[in-house]
C-alpha positions in Angstrom: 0.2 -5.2 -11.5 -1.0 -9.5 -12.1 -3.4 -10.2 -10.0 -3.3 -13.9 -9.8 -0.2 -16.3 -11.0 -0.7 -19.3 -13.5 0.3 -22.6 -12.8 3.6 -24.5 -13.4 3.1 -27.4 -15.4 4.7 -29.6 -13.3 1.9 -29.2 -10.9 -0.2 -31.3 -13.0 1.3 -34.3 -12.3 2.1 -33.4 -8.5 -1.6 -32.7 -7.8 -2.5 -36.2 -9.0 -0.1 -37.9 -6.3 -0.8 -34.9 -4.2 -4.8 -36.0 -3.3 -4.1 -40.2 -3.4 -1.5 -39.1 -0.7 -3.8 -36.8 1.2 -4.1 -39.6 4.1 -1.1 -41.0 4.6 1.0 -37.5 4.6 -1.6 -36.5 7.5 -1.1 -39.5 9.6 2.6 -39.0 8.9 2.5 -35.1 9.9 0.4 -35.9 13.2 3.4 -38.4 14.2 5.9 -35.7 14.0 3.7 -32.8 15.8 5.0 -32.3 19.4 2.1 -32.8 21.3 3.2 -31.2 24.8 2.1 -27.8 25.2 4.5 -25.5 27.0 4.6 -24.5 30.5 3.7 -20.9 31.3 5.6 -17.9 30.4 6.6 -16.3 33.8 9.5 -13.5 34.5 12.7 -15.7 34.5 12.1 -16.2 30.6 12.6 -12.6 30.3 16.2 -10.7 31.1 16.4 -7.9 33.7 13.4 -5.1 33.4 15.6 -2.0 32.4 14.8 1.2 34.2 12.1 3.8 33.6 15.4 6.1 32.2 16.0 3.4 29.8 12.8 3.0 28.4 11.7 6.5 28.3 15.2 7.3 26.1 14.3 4.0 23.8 11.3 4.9 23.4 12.2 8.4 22.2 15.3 7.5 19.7 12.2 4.4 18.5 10.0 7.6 17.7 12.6 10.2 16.7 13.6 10.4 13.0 17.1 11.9 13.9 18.6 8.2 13.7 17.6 8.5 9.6 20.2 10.0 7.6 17.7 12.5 5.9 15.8 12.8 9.4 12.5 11.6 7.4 12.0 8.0 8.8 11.8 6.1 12.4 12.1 3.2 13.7 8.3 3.3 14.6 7.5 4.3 10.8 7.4 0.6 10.3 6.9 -0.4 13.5 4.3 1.1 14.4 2.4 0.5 17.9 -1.2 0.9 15.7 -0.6 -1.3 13.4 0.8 -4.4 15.5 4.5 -3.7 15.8 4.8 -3.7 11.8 3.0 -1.1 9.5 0.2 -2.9 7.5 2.5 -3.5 4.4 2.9 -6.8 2.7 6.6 -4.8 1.7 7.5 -1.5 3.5 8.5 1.7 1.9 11.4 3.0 3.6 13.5 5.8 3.9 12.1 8.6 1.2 7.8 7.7 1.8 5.8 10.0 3.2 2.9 8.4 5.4 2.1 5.6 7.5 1.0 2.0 6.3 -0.9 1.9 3.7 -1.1 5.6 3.3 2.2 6.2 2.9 3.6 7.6 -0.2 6.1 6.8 -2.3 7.1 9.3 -4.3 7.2 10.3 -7.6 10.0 11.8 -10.8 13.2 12.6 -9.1 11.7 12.4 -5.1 10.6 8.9 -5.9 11.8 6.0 -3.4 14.5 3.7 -4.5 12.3 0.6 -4.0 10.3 -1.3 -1.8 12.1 -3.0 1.4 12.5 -6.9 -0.1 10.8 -8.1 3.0 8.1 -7.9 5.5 8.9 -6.3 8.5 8.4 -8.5 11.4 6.9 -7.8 14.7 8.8 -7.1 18.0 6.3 -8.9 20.2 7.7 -11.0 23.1 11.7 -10.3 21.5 13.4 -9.8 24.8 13.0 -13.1 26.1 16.1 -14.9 26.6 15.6 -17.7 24.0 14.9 -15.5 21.4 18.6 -15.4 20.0 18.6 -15.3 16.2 17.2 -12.2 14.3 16.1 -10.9 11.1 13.9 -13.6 8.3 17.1 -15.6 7.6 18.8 -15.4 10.7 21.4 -13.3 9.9 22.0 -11.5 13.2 22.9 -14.2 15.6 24.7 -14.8 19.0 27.8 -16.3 19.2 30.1 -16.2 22.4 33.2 -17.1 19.8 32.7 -13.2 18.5 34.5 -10.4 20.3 31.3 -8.6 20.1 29.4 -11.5 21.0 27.1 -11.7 18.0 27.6 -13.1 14.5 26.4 -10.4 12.4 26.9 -8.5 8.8 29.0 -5.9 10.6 31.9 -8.5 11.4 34.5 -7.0 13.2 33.2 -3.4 13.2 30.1 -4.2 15.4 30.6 -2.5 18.6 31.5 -4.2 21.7 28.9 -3.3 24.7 25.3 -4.3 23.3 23.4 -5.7 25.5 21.5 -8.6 23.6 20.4 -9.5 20.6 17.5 -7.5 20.2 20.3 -4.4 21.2 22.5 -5.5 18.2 19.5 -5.9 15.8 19.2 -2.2 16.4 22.0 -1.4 15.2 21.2 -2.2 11.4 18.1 -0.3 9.7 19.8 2.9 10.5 22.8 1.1 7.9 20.1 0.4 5.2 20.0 3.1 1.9 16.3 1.6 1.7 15.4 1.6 5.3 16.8 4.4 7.0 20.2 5.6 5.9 18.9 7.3 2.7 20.8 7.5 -1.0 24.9 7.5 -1.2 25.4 11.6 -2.0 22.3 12.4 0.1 23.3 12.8 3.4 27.3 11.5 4.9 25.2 8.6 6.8 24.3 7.8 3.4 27.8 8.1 2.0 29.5 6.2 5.0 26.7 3.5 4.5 26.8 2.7 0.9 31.2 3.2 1.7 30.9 0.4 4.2 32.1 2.7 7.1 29.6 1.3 9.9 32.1 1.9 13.1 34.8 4.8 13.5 35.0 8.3 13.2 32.9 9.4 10.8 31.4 6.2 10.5 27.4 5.3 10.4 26.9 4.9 14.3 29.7 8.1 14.8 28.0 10.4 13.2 24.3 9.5 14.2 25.8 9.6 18.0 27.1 13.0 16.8 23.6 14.4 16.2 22.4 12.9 19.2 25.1 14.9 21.2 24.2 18.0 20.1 20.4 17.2 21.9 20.5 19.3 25.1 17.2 16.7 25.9 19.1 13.6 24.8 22.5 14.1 26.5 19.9 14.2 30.2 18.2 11.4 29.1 21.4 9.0 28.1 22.8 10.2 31.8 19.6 9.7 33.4 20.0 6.1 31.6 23.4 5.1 32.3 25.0 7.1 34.9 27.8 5.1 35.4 28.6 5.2 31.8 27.6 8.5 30.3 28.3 11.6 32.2 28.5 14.3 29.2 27.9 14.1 26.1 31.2 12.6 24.4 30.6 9.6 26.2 27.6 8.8 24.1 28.0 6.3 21.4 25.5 4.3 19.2 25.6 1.1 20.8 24.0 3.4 23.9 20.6 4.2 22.1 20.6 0.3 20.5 20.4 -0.6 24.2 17.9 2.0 24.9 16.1 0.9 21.7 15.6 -2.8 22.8 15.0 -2.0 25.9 11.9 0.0 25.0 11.2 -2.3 22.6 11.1 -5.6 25.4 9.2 -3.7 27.7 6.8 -2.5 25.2 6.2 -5.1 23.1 6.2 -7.7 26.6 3.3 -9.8 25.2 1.9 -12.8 28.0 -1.8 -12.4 28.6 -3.7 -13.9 26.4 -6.6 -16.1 27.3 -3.8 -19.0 26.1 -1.5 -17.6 28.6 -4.0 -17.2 31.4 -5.3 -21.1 30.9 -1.8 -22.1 30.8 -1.6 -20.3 34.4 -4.1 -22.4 35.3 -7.6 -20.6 34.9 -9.9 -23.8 32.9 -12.2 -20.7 32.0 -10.1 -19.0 30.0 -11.1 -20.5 26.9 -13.9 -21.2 25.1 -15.2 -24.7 24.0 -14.1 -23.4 20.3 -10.8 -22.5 21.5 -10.2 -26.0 23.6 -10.5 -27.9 20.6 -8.1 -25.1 18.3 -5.8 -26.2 20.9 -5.6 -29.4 20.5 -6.0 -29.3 16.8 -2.8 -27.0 16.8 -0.6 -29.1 19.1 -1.9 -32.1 17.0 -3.6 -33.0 14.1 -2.9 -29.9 12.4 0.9 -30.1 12.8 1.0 -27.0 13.7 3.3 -26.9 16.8 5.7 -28.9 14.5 7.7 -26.1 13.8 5.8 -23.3 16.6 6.5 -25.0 20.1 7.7 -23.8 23.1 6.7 -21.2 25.4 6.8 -18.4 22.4 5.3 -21.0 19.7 8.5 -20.7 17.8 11.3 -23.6 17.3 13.9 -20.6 16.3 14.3 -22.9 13.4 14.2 -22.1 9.6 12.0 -24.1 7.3 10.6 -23.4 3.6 6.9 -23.8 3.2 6.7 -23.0 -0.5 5.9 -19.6 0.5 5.2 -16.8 -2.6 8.0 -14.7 -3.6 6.9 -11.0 -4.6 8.5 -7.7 -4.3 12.0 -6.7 -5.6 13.4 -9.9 -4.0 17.2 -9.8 -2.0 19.3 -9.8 -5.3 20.3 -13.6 -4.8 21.8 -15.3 -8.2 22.7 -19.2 -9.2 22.0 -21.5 -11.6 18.8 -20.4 -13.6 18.7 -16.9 -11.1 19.9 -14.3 -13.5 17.7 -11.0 -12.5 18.3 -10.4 -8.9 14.5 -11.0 -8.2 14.4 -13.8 -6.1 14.9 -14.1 -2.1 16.9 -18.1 -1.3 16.3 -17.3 2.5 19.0 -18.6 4.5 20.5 -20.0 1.9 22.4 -16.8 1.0 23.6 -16.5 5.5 24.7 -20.2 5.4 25.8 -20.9 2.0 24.6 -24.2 2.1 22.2 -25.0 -1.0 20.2 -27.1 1.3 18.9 -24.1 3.0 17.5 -22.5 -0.4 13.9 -20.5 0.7 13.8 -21.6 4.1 12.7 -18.6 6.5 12.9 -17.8 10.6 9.6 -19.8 12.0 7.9 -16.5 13.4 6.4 -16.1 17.0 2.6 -16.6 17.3 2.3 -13.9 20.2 -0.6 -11.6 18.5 -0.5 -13.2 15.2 -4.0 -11.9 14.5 -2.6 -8.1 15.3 0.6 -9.0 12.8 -1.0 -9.0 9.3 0.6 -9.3 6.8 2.4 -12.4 6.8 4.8 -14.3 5.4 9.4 -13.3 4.4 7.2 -11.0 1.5 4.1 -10.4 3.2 2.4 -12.4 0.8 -1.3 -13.4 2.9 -2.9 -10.4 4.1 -5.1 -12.3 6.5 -4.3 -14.8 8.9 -7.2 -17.3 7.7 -5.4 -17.1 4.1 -2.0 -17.6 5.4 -3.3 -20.8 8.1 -4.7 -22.5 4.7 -0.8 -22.1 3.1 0.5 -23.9 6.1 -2.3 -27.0 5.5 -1.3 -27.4 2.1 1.6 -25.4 0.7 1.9 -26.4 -2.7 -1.4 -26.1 -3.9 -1.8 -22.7 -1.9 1.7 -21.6 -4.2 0.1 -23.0 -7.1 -3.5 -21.0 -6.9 -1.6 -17.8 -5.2 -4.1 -14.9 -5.3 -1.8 -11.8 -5.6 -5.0 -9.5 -5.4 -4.3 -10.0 -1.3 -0.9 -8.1 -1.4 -0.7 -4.8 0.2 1.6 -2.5 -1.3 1.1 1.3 -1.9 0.9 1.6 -6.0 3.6 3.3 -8.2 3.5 2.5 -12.0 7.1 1.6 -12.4 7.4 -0.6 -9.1 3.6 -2.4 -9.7 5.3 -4.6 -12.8 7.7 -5.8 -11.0 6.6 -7.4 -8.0 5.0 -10.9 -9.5 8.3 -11.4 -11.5 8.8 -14.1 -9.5 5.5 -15.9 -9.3 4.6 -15.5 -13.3 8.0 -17.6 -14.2 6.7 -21.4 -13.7 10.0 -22.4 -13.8 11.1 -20.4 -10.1 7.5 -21.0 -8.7 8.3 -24.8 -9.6 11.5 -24.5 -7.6 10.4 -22.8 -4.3 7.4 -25.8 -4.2 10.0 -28.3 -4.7 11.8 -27.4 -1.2 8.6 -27.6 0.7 8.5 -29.5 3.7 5.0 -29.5 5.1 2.8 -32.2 4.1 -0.6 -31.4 3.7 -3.0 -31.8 6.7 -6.4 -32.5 6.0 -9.1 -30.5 8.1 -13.3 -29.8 8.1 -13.7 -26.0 7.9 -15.3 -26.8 11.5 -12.0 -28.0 12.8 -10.6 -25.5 10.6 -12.9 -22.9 12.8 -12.0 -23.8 15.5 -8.6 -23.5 14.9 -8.7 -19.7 13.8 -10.6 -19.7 17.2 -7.7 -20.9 18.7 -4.8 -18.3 17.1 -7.2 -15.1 18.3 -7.1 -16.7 21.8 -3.4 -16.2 21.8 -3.9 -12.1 21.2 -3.1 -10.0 24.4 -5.8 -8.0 24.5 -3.8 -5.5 26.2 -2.4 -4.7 22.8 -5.7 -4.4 21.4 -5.0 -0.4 22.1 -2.0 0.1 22.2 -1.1 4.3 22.0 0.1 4.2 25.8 3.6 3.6 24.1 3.2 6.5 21.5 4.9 9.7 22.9 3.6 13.0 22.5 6.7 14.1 21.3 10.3 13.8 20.8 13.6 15.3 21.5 14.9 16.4 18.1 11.9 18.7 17.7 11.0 16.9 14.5 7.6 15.4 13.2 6.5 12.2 14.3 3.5 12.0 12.0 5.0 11.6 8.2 
């Protein structure tokens, strides 16, 4: 595939008034930043921990391809505890691949995947706190007490009352994707009842995986041992049971809130380093960071575009001068509002050294690369390197995924909605900075196969 992108010609102008402006716009950005960093994450930012039943069946249907409708992907396939909660991929390969991260196959002639997934696959880290109540890169999953359900979601009316948060109904949805975990229409009835529609009912998406899940002499203990005042045989079972179980695996696994950040914010003055001090106060500063991630989790739960590169098959989203399906307008396409063209969820910084790739397409494969986007976001668009993205290679997929960033006209477009002005650092601030995004890493997750099971209840392999 292109390895590097040219540049619009527009930029020639912009880059002139870009560098006179250099100053002000940083003296501007540094009056915005919030400055105040957060008190320390404690328990009561966190709901209720679920039971040792709970977590043991979530972390069993998270491992246990049964949920796919060709019972040949997991949740953990791109989620996976080795590889930070994600799976190494600026794009993942879905339902169909063979592998794990960048070993995983796609296919080829008629057993082939469909595509890449148009988007990065976030991590879970730090997702069962309470103020975490949007999900998905454009926010599409949201809670809303005006729904019956209690969540504002692509399902509508045929998500399931009874899920127990946000992170439960999030659950709910890969195993509804063709790409992610559903499989082809004429593949599998999952498949058929996905690309139908048919989410709730008999017969429906949920149905019939709670239908396999029945027939699991192992599963139908677990689910009682769970809920007992729900479930006492297996007909009582439904889908909405293992999303719960799901997210609650998924809280108390992915519970990140030691870091040496964490622990100076607790009051130890050790915890960091003299490096790490000034990071600090570079991020909740002059860098402008903490702009957008503040708060206790280092996220605003806002969505903002930062001129970041567009690669992959893009979301299918069409206007005005959009006629291929390639491009991705963010939460433009949830809200309808224009305004919100290319603006993406601001992502947590828990482990955001353990989280590479980054970025709605997984653009930056190193956390240095995608820092030096957020200091200057046009210019980083403009000189995009696409030698950094991470994608396993297939002849008739490679051509396509720098569509996007080879047209000047769209690259023009997405730097036109950026909102970051450029912040000017030394690379020794710039250092110490980096210094400063390692010290948030929980070193606890630095090994993290205590949340790996040796097996699971379906019988099926947990390895491809």
């Amino acid at each position: 595939g292109v390895q590097t992108c040219a540049l619009p010609i527009w930029m020639g102008m912009r880059l002139r008034r870009l560098y006179v402006g250099l100053v002000v716009c940083s003296l501007t950005a540094v009056v915005h930043a919030q400055s105040t960093r957060p008190f320390p994450i404690s328990d009561n930012d966190f709901y209720s921990t679920p039971s040792g039943a709970e977590v043991a069946l979530g972390r069993a249907l998270f491992f246990d391809k049964i949920i796919s409708g060709n019972g040949n992907i997991s949740c953990a396939t791109c989620h996976h505890p080795l590889a930070g909660t994600g799976d190494g991929l600026s794009l993942s390969i879905g339902e169909g691949g063979k592998g794990l991260g960048l070993a995983r196959d796609t296919g080829s002639g008629v057993d082939a995947v469909q595509g890449r997934i148009p988007r990065h696959t976030p991590h879970v880290f730090n997702l069962a706190a309470k103020e975490f109540s949007v999900m998905f890169h454009d926010g599409r999953l949201s809670v809303d007490d005006l729904e019956a359900s209690g969540f504002n979601s692509p399902a509508g009316d045929q998500l399931p009352l009874g899920l127990d948060s946000v992170l439960a109904a999030q659950a709910m949805f890969p195993v509804t994707s063709s790409t992610e975990m559903a499989g082809q229409a004429g593949e599998n009835p999952v498949a058929n009842a996905a690309f139908e529609g048919r989410l709730a009912g008999e017969n429906g998406v949920w149905d019939l995986l709670a239908q396999r899940l029945r027939a699991i002499p192992e599963y139908v203990v677990m689910f009682r041992d769970a809920y007992p005042e729900q479930i006492s045989t297996a007909d009582d079972i439904q889908f909405k049971d293992a999303a719960n179980a799901i997210a609650s695996f998924e809280g108390a696994a992915g519970r990140a809130d030691n870091s040496r950040f964490d622990q100076f914010l607790r009051g130890d003055s050790q915890a960091l380093s003299g490096s790490e001090m000034k990071g600090m106060k570079l991020f909740y500063d002059k860098a402008n960071c903490s702009s957008c991630h503040s708060g206790k989790f280092q996220t605003d739960h806002g969505f903002h575009a930062i001129a970041m590169p567009q690669i992959g098959p893009g979301k299918g989203h069409n206007s005005e001068g959009y006629d291929d399906g390639r491009d991705d307008f963010g939460r433009e396409a949830v809200t309808g509002d224009a305004d919100d063209r290319f603006r993406f969820l601001t992502p947590s910084l828990r482990n955001v050294a353990l989280t590479a790739p980054y970025g709605h397409a997984g653009a930056f494969d190193t956390l240095e690369a995608v820092v030096r986007h957020h200091l200057n976001p046009e210019e980083s668009l403009l000189g995009y390197d696409g030698s950094q993205v991470r994608l396993p290679s297939r002849a008739d997929l490679d051509g396509q995924d720098f569509v996007v960033m080879n047209d000047y006209w769209r690259v023009s477009q997405i730097g036109h909605r950026n909102e970051l002005a450029p912040v000017f650092i030394n690379e020794k601030d710039f250092g110490h900075l980096m210094s400063f995004l390692h010290a948030l890493t929980d070193n606890g997750f630095l090994d993290d196969r205590r949340n790996m099971p040796s097996s699971v209840p379906s019988g099926l392999t947990m390895a491809d």
